[in-house]
C-alpha positions in Angstrom: 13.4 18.4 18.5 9.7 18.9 17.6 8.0 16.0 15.5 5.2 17.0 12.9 2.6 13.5 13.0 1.8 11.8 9.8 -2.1 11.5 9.9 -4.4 9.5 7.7 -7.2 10.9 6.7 -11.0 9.9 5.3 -11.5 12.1 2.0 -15.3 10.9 2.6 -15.5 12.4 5.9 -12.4 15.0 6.2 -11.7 13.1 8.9 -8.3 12.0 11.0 -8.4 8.3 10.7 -4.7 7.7 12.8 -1.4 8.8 13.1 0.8 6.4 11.0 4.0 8.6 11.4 6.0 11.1 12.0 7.7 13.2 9.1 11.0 12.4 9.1 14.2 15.2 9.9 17.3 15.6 7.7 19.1 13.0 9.9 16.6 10.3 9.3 16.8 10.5 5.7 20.7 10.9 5.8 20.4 7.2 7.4 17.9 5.9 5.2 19.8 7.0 2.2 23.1 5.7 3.4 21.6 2.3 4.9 19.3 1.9 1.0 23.2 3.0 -1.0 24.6 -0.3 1.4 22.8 -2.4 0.0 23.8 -1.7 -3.6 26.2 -4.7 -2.9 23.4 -7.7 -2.5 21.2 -6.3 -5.1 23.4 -6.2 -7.6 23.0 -10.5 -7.8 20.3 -10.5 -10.7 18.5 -13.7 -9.6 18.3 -12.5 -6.4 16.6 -9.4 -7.8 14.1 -11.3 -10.0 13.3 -13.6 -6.8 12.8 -10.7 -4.8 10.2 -8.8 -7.4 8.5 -12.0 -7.5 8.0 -13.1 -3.8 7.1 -8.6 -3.4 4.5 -9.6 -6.1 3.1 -13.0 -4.2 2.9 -10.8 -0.8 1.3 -8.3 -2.3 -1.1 -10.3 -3.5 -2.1 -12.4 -0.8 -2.2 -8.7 1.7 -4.9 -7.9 -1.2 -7.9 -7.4 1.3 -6.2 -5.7 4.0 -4.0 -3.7 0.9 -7.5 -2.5 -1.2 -8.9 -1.9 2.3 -6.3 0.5 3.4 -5.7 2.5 0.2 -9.9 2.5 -0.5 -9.8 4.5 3.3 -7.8 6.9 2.2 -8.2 7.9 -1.1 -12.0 6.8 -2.0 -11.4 4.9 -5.0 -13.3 2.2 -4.6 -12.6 -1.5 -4.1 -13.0 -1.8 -7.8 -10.9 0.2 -9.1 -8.0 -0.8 -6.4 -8.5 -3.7 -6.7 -7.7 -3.7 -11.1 -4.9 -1.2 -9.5 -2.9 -3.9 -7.5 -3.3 -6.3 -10.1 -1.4 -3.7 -12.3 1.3 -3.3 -9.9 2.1 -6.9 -9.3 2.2 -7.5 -12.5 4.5 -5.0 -13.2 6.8 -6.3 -10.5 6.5 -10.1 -12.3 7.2 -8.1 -15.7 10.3 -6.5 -14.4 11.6 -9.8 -13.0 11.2 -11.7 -16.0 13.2 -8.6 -18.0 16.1 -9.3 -15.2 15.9 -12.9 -16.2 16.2 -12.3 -19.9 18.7 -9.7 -19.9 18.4 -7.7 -23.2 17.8 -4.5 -20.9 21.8 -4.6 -20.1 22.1 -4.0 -23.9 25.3 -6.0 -24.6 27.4 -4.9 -27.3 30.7 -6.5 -28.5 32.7 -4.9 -31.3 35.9 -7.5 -32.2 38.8 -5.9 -32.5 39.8 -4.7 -36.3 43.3 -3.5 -37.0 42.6 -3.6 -40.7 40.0 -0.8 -40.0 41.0 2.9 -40.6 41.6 4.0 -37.9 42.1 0.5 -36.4 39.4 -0.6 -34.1 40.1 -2.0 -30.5 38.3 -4.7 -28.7 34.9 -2.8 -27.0 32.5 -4.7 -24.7 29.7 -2.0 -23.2 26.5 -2.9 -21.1 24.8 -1.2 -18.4 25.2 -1.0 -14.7 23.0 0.6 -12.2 23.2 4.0 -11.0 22.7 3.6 -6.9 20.3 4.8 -4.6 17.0 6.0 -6.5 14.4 8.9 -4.9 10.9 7.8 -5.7 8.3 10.6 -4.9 5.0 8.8 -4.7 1.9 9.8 -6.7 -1.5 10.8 -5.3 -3.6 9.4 -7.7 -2.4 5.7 -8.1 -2.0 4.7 -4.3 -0.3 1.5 -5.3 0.7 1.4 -9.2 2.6 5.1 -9.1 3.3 4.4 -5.4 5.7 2.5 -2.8 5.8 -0.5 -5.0 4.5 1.2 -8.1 6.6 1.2 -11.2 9.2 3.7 -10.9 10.4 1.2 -7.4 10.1 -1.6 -9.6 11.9 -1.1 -12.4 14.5 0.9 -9.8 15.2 -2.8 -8.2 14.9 -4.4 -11.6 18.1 -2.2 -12.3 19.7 -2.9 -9.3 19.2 0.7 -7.8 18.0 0.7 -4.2 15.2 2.9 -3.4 13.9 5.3 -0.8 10.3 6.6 -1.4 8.9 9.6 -0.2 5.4 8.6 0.6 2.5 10.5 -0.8 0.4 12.3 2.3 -2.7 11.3 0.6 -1.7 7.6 1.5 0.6 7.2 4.7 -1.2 4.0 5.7 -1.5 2.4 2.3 2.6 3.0 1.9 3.6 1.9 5.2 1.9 -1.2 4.3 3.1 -1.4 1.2 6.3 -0.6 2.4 6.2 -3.4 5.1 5.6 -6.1 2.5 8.5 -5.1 0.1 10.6 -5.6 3.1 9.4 -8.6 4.2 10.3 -9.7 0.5 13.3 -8.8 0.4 14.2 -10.4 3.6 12.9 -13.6 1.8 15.1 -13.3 -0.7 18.3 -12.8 1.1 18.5 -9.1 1.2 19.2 -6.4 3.7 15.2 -5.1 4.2 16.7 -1.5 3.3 16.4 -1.9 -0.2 13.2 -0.5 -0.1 12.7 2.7 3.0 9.9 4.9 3.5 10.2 8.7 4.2 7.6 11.4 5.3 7.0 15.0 4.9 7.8 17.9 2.4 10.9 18.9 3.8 12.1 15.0 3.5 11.6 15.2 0.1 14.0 18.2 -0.4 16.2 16.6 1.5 15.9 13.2 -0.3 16.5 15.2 -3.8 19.7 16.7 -2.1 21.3 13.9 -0.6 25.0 13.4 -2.1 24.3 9.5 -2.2 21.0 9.7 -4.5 22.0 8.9 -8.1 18.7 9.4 -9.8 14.7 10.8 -9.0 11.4 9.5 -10.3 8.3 11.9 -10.1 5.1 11.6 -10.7 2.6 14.6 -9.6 2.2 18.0 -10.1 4.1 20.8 -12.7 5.1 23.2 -9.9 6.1 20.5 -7.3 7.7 18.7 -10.1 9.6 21.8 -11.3 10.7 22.6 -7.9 12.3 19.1 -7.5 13.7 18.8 -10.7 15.7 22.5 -10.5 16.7 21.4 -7.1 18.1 17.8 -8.6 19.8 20.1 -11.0 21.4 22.7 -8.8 23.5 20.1 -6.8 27.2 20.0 -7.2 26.7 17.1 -8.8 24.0 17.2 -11.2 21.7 13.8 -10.8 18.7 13.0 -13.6 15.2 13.6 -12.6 12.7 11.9 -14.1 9.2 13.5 -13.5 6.1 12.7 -14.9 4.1 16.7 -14.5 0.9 17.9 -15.9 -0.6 17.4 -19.4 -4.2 18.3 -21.1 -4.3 15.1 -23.4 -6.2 17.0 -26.4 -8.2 15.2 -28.5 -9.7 16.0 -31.6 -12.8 14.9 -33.2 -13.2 15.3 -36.9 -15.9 16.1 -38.9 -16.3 13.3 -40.7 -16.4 11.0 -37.1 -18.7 13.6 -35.6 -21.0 12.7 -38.7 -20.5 9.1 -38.4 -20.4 8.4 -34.6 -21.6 11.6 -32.8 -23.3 9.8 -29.7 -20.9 6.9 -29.4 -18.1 9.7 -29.2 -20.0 12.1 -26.4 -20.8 9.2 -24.3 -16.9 7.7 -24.8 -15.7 11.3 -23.7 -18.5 11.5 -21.0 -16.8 7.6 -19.6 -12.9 8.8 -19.5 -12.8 12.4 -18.3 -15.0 11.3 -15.1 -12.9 8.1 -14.9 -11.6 7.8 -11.2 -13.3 11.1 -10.4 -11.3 12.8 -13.2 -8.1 12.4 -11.2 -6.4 10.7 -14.1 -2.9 12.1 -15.3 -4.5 10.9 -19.0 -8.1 12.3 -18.9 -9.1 14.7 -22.0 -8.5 18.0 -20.4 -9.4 19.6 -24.3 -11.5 18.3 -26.7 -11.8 19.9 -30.3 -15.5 19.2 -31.5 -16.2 20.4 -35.2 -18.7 23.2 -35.3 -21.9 22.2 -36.8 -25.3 19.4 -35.9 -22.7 16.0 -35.6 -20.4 18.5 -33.1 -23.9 19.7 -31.5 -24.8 15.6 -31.3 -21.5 15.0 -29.4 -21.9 17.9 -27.0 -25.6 16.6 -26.5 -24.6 13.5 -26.0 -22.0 14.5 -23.3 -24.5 17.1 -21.3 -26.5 13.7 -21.3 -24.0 11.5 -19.9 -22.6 13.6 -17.1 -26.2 14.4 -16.1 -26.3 10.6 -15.0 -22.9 10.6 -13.0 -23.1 10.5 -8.9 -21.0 13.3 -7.6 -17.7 11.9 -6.3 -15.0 12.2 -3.7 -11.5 14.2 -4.4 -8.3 12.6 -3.1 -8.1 15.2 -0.4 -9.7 18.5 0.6 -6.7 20.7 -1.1 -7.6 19.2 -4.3 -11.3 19.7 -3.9 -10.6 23.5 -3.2 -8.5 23.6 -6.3 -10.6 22.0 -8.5 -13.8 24.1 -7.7 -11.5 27.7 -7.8 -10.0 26.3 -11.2 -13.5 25.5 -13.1 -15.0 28.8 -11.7 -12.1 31.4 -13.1 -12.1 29.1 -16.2 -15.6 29.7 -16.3 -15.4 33.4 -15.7 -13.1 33.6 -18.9 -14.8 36.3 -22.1 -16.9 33.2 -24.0 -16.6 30.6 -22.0 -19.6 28.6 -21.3 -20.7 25.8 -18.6 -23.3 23.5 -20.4 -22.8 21.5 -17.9 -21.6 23.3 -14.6 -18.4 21.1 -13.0 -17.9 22.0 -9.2 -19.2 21.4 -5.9 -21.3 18.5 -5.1 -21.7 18.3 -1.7 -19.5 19.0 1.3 -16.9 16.6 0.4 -17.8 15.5 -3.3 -18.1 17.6 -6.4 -19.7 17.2 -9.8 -18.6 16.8 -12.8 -19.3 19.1 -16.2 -17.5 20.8 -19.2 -16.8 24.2 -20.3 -17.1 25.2 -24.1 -15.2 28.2 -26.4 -15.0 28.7 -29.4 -12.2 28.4 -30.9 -11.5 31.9 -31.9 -12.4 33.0 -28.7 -10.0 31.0 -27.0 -6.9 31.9 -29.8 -7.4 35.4 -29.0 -6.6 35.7 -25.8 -8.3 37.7 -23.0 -6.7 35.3 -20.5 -7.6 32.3 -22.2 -4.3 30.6 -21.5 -5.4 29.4 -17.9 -8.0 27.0 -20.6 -3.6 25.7 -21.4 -3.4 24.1 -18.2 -4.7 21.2 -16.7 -7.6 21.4 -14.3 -7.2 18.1 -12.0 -11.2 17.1 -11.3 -13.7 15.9 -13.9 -14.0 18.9 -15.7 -12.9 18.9 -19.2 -13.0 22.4 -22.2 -14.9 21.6 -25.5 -13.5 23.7 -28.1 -15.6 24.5 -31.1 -13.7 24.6 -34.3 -14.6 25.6 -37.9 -11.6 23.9 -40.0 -8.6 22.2 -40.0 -6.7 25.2 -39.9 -8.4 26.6 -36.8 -8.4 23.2 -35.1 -4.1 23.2 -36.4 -4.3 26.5 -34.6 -5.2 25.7 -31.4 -3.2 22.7 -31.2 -0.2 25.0 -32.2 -0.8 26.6 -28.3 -0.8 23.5 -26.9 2.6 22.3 -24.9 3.6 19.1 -24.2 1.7 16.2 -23.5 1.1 12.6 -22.2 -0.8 11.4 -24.8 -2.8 12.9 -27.8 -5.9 11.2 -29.3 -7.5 11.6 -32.9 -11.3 10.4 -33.6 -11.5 9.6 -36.9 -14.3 8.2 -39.4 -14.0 4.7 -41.0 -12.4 6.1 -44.8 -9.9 8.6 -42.4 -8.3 5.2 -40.6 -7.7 3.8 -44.2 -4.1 5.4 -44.5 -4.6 7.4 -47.8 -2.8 10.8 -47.6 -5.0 13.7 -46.1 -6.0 15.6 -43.1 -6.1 12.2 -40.6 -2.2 11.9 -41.8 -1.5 15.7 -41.3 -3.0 15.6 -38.0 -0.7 12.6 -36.7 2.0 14.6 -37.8 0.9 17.7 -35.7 0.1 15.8 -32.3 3.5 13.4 -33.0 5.0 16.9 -32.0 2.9 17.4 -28.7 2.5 14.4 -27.1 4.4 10.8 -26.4 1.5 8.1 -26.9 -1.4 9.1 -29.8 -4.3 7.3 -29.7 -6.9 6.3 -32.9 -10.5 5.9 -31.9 -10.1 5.5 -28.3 -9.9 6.8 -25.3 -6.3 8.2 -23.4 -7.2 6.6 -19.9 -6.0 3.3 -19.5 -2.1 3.1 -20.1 -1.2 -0.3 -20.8 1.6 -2.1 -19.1 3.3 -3.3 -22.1 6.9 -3.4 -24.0 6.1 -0.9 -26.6 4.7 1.6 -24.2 5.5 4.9 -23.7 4.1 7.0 -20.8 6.0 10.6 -21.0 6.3 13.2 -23.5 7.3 16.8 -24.3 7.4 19.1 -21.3 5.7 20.0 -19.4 4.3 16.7 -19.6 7.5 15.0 -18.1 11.3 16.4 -17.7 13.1 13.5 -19.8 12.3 11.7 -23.1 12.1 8.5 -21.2 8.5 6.6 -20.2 7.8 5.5 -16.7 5.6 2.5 -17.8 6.9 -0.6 -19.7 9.9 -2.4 -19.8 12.1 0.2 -20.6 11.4 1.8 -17.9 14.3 0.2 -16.5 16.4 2.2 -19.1 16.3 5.3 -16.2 18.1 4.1 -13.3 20.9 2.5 -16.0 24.3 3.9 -17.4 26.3 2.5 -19.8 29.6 1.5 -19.6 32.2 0.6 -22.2 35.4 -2.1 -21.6 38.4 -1.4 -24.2 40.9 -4.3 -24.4 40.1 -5.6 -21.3 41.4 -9.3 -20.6 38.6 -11.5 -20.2 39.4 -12.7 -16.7 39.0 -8.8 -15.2 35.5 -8.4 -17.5 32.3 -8.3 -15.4 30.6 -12.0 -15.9 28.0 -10.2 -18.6 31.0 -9.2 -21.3 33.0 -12.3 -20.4 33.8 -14.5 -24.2 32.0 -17.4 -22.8 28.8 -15.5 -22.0 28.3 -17.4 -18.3 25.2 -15.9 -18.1 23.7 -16.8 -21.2 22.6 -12.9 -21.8 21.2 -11.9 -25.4 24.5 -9.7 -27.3 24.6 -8.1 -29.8 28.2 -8.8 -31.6 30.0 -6.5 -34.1 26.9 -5.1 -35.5 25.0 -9.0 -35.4 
């Protein structure tokens, strides 16, 4: 049988820096599946889990050089920005053990029994158990927080789900790494080290997807690779949920009163988060609706002066370059577009950043102007000039589903008095799952109240893939009528063992 090598490679150079791999065949993910659903059994002891996401965390953190080092070879990020990354990934491990530790994410109910009720009501004790072996498809963009042990693994363990990841080609080294160290931690914790398992190549991904023993997928990357997976997930014989996080624009809209109020502060805001990490940010402003007018013209002058200041920079890999550079030119070649600012290529391996501008009836009316709908993955972002609310409402109305949506407002339109600022969080409520006042999209918090997903084609479920319920994915719940206490798992049990927050008859 032929093997096809697993190479890393130098987005700086083009170059082959080793061979970490080989991709794997449909008989080594069959065993990697099967050995990862084995170990459903160990995991399933939820101090043990938390220990585990802890001791990953500590290892992680004390590989930092030789982690930042590896992922910074292969992707060009920059030390910097890795190195706020893997702080952001251990600390989502730590978060998702202390969420094992305190329980509420098995959402205990208990309903006493009530013959007086009509119809009578029997005893009922429901919580959540794990769904089994999860597919994690790692991200390009995040080499360590959407990664091996980003948080789709983490809150997969947190659940009790074992995990097998198919590796990113963009990383190899990093997730081998990676990979080697949630092992190791595991191992330290008393678990079989296939809790966590690494796979290679496109094919292993189908397979992964595929596999009878997978109970559940997390996604994060592209709409058509994404759509694939997720209409594969749902043609099995058994159905399985995928949750995929695909491609969003992120619109934001500027209003004319902020435009009046903060025109330069705005430009040079926009300038900072659509070149953020080279624009490769699944949250950067993709379309921006500036009022027509001087304070729109400030913003755009403001922007053409910022992005005149910002070094060329390196893509994740040569495809994306290519993609980037034909996308901005037959965006550009569009009836009224303009390039104020021309995005493309910067050099051999880098490329530029720059914005594209239509007006807003220009791009309503058609003429192919629906390729300006999806997202251009670079730093490269479309101004669209507006001359109302209405037009502005119009636009929005082509807009599918988002990641995030984000409003720029003056100082009397955040004081809460009914008006346009209130009709316009009603109308991007409806496109997008996180809305943002008077910042900026990129930077999604790891937090409780998060929510990182939205309308598709943004993601493929209504759930969020940062935060603590995160963990809700990889859970199902599971109701106990009349059940003697002795044959109750230990979380329903009347004596509550485990000292886990209930909620009982309705209290």
């Amino acid at each position: 049988m032929t093997t096809t090598p697993v190479w890393s490679v130098d987005p700086r150079t083009g170059k082959q820096r080793e061979q970490v791999a080989v991709e794997a065949t449909p008989r080594e993910v069959d065993e990697a599946v099967r050995a990862a659903h084995a170990a459903r059994g160990p995991l399933a002891d939820a101090a043990v889990r938390a220990a585990f996401l802890r001791t990953a965390a500590a290892l992680l953190d004390e590989a930092a050089a030789h982690v930042i080092e590896a992922a910074d070879a292969e992707t060009a990020l920059g030390p910097g920005r890795l190195t706020g990354e893997l702080a952001r990934t251990t600390g989502q491990l730590r978060a998702f053990a202390d969420a094992v530790d305190e329980g509420s994410y098995l959402d205990i109910r208990i309903d006493r029994a009530d013959p007086s009720l009509t119809p009578p009501r029997p005893e009922l004790r429901r919580y959540k158990v794990p769904l089994g072996v999860v597919a994690v498809y790692a991200a390009s963009n995040f080499p360590l927080a959407f990664s091996v042990p980003g948080g789709d693994t983490a809150s997969a363990l947190a659940a009790g789900c074992p995990v097998v990841v198919k590796a990113h080609p963009d990383h190899p080294a990093t997730s081998e790494l990676c990979a080697s160290l949630l092992r190791r931690a595991a191992v330290a914790s008393g678990l079989p080290p296939e809790v966590v398992s690494v796979v290679h190549g496109f094919d292993a991904g189908l397979e992964l997807v595929r596999h009878p023993l997978v109970a559940a997928a997390g996604f994060t990357g592209s709409i058509r690779g994404g759509r694939a997976l997720f209409d594969a997930a749902a043609a099995r014989p058994v159905p399985i949920p995928f949750h995929g996080e695909l491609g969003s624009l992120n619109p934001v809209v500027i209003t004319p009163a902020a435009a009046a109020e903060r025109a330069e502060e705005i430009g040079s805001g926009l300038a900072g988060s659509m070149t953020l990490g080279v624009g490769q940010f699944c949250v950067k402003p993709g379309l921006v609706l500036v009022p027509d007018g001087a304070d729109g013209d400030r913003i755009t002058g403001e922007l053409t002066k910022a992005l005149g200041e910002i070094e060329p920079g390196v893509l994740l890999d040569r495809r994306m370059r290519e993609n980037f550079i034909t996308g901005v030119r037959e965006r550009a070649a569009l009836p009224g577009v303009e390039a104020p600012v021309t995005p493309g290529s910067g050099g051999e391996h880098t490329v530029g950043a720059g914005y594209l501008t239509v007006r807003a009836g220009d791009f309503l009316a058609g003429d192919g102007h629906d390729l300006l709908l999806e997202e251009c993955f670079g730093p490269v972002t479309v101004v669209v000039r507006y001359g109302g609310q209405a037009e502005a409402g119009a636009v929005l109305g082509r807009l599918g589903g988002n990641l995030s949506a984000t409003l720029q407002l003056s100082a009397a339109e955040t004081e809460g008095a009914p008006g346009p600022a209130a009709e316009l969080i009603g109308q991007v409520t409806r496109l997008a799952g996180r809305i943002v006042v008077n910042g900026w999209p990129t930077g999604v918090a790891v937090a409780p109240a998060q929510h990182h997903g939205g309308p598709y084609p943004a993601a493929t479920s209504h759930s969020t893939s940062v935060g603590g319920t995160a963990i809700e994915r990889w859970l199902r719940p599971v109701a106990y009528q009349s059940v003697p206490d002795a044959l109750l798992p230990a979380e329903l049990r009347e004596a509550n063992p485990l000292g886990l927050p209930r909620r009982v008859t309705g209290a």
